[in-house]
C-alpha positions as CSV (number, residue, x, y, z in Angstrom):
1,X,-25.5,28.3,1.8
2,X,-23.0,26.2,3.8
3,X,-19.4,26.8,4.1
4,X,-18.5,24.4,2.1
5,X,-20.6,25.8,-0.8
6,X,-19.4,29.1,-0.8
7,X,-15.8,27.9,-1.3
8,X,-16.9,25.7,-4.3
9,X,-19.0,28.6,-5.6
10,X,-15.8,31.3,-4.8
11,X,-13.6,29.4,-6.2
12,X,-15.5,29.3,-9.8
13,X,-16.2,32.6,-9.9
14,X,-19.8,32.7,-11.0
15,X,-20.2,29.2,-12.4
16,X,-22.6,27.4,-10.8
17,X,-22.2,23.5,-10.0
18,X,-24.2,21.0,-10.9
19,X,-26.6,19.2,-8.7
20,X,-26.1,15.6,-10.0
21,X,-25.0,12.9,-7.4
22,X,-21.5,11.7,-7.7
23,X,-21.0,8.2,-6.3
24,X,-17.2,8.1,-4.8
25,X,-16.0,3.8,-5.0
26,X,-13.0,3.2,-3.3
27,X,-11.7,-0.4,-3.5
28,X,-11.9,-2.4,0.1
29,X,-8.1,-3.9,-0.5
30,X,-6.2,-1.0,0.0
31,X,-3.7,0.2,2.4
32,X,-1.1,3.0,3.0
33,X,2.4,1.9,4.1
34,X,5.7,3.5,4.3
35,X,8.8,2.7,2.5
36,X,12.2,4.3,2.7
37,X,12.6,4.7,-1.3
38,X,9.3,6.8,-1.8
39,X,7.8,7.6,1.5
40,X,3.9,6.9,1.8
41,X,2.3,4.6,-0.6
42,X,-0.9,2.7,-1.8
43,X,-0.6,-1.0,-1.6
44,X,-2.9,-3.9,-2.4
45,X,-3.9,-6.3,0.6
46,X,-5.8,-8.7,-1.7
47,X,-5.4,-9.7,-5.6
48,X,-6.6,-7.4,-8.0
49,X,-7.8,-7.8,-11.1
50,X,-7.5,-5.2,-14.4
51,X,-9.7,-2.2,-14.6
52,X,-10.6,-2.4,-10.9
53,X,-11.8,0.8,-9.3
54,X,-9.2,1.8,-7.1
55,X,-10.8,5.0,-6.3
56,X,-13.1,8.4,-7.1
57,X,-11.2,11.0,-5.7
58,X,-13.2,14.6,-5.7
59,X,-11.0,17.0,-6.4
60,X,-9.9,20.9,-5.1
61,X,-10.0,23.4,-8.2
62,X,-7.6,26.3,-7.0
63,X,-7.3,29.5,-8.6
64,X,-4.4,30.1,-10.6
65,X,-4.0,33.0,-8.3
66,X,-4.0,31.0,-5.2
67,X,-1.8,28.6,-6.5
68,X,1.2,31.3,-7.8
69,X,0.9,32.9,-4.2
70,X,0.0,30.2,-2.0
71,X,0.5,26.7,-3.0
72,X,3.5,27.1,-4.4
73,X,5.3,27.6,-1.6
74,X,4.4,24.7,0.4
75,X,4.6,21.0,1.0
76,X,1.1,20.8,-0.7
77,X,2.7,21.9,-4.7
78,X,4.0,18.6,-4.7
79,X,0.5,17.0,-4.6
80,X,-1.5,18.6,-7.2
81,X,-2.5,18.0,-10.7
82,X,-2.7,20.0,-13.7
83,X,-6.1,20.9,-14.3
84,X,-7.6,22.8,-17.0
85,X,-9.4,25.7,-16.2
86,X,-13.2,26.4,-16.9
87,X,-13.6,28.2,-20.6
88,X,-14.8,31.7,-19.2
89,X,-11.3,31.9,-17.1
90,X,-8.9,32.1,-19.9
91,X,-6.1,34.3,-18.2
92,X,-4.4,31.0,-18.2
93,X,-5.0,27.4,-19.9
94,X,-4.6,25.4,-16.8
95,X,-4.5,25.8,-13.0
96,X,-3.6,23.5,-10.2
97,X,-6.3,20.6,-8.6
98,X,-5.7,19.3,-5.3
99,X,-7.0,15.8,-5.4
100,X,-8.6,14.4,-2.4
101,X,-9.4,10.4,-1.6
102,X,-6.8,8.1,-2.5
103,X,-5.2,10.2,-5.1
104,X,-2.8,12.2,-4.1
105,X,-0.8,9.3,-2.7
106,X,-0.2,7.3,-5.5
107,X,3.3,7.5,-6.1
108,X,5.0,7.6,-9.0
109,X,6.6,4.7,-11.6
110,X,8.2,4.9,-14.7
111,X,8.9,1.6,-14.7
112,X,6.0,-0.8,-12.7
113,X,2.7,1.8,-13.3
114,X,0.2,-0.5,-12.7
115,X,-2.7,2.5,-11.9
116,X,-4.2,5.0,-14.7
117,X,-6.2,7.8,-14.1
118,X,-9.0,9.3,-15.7
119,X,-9.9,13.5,-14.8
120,X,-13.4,14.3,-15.3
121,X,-13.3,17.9,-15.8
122,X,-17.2,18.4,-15.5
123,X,-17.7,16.4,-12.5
124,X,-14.4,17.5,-10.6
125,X,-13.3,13.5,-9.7
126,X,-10.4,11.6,-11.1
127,X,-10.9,7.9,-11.4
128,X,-8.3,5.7,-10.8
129,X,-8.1,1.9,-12.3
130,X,-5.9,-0.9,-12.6
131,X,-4.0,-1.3,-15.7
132,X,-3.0,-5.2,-15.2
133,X,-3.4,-7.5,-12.4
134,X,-2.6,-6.9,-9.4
135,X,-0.6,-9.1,-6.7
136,X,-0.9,-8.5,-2.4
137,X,1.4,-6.0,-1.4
138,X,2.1,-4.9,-4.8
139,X,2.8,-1.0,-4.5
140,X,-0.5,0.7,-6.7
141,X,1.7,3.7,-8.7
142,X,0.8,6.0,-11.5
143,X,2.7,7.8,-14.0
144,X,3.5,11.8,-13.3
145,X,5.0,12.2,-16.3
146,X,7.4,11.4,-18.8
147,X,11.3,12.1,-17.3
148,X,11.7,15.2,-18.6
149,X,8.8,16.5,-17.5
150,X,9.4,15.2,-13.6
151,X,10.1,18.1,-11.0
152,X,11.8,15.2,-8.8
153,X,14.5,12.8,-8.9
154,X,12.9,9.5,-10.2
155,X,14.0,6.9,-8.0
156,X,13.2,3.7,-10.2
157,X,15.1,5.4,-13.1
158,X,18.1,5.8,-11.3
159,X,18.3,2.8,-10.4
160,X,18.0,1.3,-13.4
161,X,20.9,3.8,-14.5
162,X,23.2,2.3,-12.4
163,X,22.3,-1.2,-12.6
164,X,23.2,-0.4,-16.3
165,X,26.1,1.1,-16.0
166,X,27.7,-1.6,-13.8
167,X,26.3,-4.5,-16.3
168,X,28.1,-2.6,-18.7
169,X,31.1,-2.1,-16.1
170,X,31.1,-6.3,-15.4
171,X,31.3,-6.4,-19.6
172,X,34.1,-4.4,-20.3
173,X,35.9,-6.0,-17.8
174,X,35.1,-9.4,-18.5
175,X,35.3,-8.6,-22.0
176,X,32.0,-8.8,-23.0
177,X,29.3,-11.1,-24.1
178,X,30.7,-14.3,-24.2
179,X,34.2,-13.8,-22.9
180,X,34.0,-15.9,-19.8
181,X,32.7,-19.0,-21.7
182,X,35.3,-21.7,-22.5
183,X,34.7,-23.5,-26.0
């Protein structure tokens, strides 16, 4: 047994894994680039349509016990995906995934997602698709959640807070709507 299959079998704890082929697609127009607002991203180089394959990222089951002592504490926490544990492991519902490929650098919109994801629990991938077109050197992001469910400070949303509050700023002291048209 390699390495490599004695940490997948370990970390199932007698379940035994299934000898079917995944195929892994990743889309040929991708890149990573940095911006200042969200750090590393996936962008599009080409035009994309909806419900391209962006990606089939395998994915790292960790143990819930492994992820209370270990992962937890590190840079890696804020990369992982909920992931629902195998039925004979009930001492929790859920346990962390570290997902490989593409997927753990999509970052996050609340506003522009233009990426779903689909988790395949039996084959240990997440698939992730366009959800609309897609323009070059659009930023590809997914949704990590609803707001109060985020464990960061969502950029895009704070933004929009403030671009709201002065628009309402700018009406109060213009005195609304239509107070800077002559009739």
């Amino acid at each position: 047994m390699s390495d490599n299959d004695q940490r997948s079998h370990t970390a199932h704890e007698g379940e035994t894994q299934s000898e079917e082929m995944i195929p892994l697609q990743r889309c040929p127009h991708l890149s990573i680039k940095y911006t200042p607002e969200k750090g590393r991203g996936v962008f599009a180089t080409a035009p994309l349509p909806a419900h391209t394959i962006l990606d089939t990222s395998p994915v790292l089951v960790l143990s819930p016990t492994s992820t209370a002592t270990h992962i937890s504490h590190t840079e890696l926490n804020h990369y992982t995906y909920n992931w629902p544990l195998p039925s004979q492991q009930r001492d929790s519902s859920k346990t962390q995934a570290l997902i490989l490929g593409l997927g753990s650098m999509f970052n996050h919109s609340s506003l522009r997602q233009n990426v779903g994801w689909t988790r395949d629990v039996a084959r240990e991938v997440v698939v992730y698709q366009t959800l609309r077109a897609v323009e070059p050197g659009e930023e590809l992001c997914i949704s990590y959640g609803a707001p109060g469910q985020l464990t960061f400070v969502d950029a895009e949303a704070e933004a929009v807070r403030r671009e709201e509050e002065e628009e309402e700023r700018r009406e109060v002291e213009g005195g609304g709507g239509l107070g800077g048209i002559e009739l």
